[in-house]
C-alpha positions as CSV (number, residue, x, y, z in Angstrom):
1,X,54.2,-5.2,9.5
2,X,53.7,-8.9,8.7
3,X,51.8,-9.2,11.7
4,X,49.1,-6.6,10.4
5,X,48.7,-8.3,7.3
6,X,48.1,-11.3,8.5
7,X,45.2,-9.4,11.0
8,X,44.0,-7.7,8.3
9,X,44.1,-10.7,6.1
10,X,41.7,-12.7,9.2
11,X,39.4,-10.0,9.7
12,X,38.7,-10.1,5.8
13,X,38.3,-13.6,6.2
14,X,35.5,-13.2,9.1
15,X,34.3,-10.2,7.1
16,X,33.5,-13.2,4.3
17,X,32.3,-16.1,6.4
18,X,30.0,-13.3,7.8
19,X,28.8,-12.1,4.9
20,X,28.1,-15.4,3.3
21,X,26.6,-16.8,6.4
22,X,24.1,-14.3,6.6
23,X,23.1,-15.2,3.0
24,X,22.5,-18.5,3.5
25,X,20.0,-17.0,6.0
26,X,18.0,-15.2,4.4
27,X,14.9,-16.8,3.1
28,X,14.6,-18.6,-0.3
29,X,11.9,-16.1,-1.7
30,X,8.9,-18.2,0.3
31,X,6.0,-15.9,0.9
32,X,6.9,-13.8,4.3
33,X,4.0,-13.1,6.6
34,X,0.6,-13.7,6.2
35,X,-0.9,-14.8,3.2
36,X,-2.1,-11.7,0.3
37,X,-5.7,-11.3,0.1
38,X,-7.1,-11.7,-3.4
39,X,-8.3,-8.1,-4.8
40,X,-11.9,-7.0,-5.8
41,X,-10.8,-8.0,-9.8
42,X,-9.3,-11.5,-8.1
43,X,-13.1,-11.8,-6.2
44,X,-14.9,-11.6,-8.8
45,X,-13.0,-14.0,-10.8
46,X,-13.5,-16.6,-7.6
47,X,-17.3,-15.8,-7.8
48,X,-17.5,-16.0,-12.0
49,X,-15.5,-19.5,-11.3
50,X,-17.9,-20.3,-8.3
51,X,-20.8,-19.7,-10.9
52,X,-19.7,-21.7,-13.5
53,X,-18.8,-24.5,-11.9
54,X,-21.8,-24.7,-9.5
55,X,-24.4,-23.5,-12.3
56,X,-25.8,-20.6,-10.0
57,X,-29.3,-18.6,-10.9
58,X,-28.9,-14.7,-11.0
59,X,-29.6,-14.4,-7.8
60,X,-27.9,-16.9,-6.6
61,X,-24.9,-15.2,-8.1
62,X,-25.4,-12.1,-6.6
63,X,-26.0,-13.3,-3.2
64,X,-23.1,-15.2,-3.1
65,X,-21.1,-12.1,-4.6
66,X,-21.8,-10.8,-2.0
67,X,-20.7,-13.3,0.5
68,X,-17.6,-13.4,-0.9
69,X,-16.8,-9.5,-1.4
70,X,-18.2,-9.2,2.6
71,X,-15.8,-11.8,3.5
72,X,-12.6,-11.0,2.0
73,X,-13.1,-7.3,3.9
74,X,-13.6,-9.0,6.7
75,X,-10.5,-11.1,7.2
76,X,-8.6,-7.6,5.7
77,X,-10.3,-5.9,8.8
78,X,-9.0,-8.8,10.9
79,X,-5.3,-8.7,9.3
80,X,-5.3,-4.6,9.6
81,X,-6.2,-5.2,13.2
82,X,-3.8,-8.1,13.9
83,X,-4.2,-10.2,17.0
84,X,-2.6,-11.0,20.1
85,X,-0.9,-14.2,19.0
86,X,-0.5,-15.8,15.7
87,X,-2.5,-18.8,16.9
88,X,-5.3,-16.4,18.2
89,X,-5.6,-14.9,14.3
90,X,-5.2,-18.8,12.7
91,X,-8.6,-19.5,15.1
92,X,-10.2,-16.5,14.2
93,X,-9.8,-16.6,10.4
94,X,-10.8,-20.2,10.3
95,X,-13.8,-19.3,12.4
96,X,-14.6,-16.4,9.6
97,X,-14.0,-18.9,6.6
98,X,-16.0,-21.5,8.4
99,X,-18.9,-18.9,9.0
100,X,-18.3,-17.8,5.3
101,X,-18.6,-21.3,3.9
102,X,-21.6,-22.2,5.5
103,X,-23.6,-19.0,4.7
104,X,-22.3,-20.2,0.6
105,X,-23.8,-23.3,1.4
106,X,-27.1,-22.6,2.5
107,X,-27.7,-20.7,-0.9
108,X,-27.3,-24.0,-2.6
109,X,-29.2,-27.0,-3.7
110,X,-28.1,-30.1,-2.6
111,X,-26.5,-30.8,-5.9
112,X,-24.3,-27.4,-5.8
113,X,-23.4,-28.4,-2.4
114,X,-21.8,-31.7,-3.5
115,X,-19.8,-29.6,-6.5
116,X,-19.4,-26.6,-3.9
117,X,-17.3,-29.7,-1.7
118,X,-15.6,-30.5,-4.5
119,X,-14.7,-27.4,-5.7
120,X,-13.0,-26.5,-2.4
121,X,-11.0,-29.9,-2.3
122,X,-9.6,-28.9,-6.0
123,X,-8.6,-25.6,-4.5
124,X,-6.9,-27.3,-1.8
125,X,-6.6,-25.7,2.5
126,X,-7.0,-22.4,2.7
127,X,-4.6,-20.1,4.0
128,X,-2.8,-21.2,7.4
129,X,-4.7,-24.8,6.8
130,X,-1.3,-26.6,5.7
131,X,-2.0,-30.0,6.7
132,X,-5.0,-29.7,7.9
133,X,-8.3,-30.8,6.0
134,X,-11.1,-29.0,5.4
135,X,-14.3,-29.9,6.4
């Protein structure tokens, strides 16, 4: 009988180590998988700030509303569709923010370019750009 307890007794004790050591594995609440895409209310707030900050025209505004509306569907499209590798979608979503941020800058003067720069320092690398500096 002794001998059962003292089975019973280990196997509750590797129950426990399992347990906790499958806690300690889990992750510490970090973001899991790729990063969330802003929503149309978030987009807009990005273009108001854009505005502000660069002192757009109307039109100017509205083009570059655009942009940013047509570009945040297209890396959802690109997410929904996933790609072969995760290195394969890193190149092809900074291909599309690279397009994207050139098509911003050819709406601007020179001086909205040189707060546009600035702007996008403040903001810091985009998604999967963690150490990497933008351009």
């Amino acid at each position: 009988m002794q001998i059962y307890r003292k089975i019973n007794k280990g196997i509750l004790i590797l129950g426990m180590i399992l347990i906790s050591s499958t806690l300690w594995a889990q992750p510490d609440g970090g973001q899991q998988g790729p990063p969330r895409l802003p929503d149309s209310k978030q987009v807009g707030e990005m273009v108001k700030e854009v505005s502000q900050t660069l002192a757009l025209t109307k039109k100017q505004e509205s083009q570059i509303s655009k942009l940013y509306f047509n570009h945040f569907e297209q890396a959802r499209q690109m997410m929904d569709k996933g790609k072969a590798t995760q290195q394969d979608h890193h190149k092809a979503m900074d291909a599309l923010r690279t397009d994207f941020e050139k098509q911003v800058a050819e709406l601007l003067s020179d001086d909205q370019k040189k707060a546009y720069e600035e702007l996008k320092k403040k903001r810091g690398p985009g998604p999967g750009q963690q150490g990497s500096k933008r351009k």
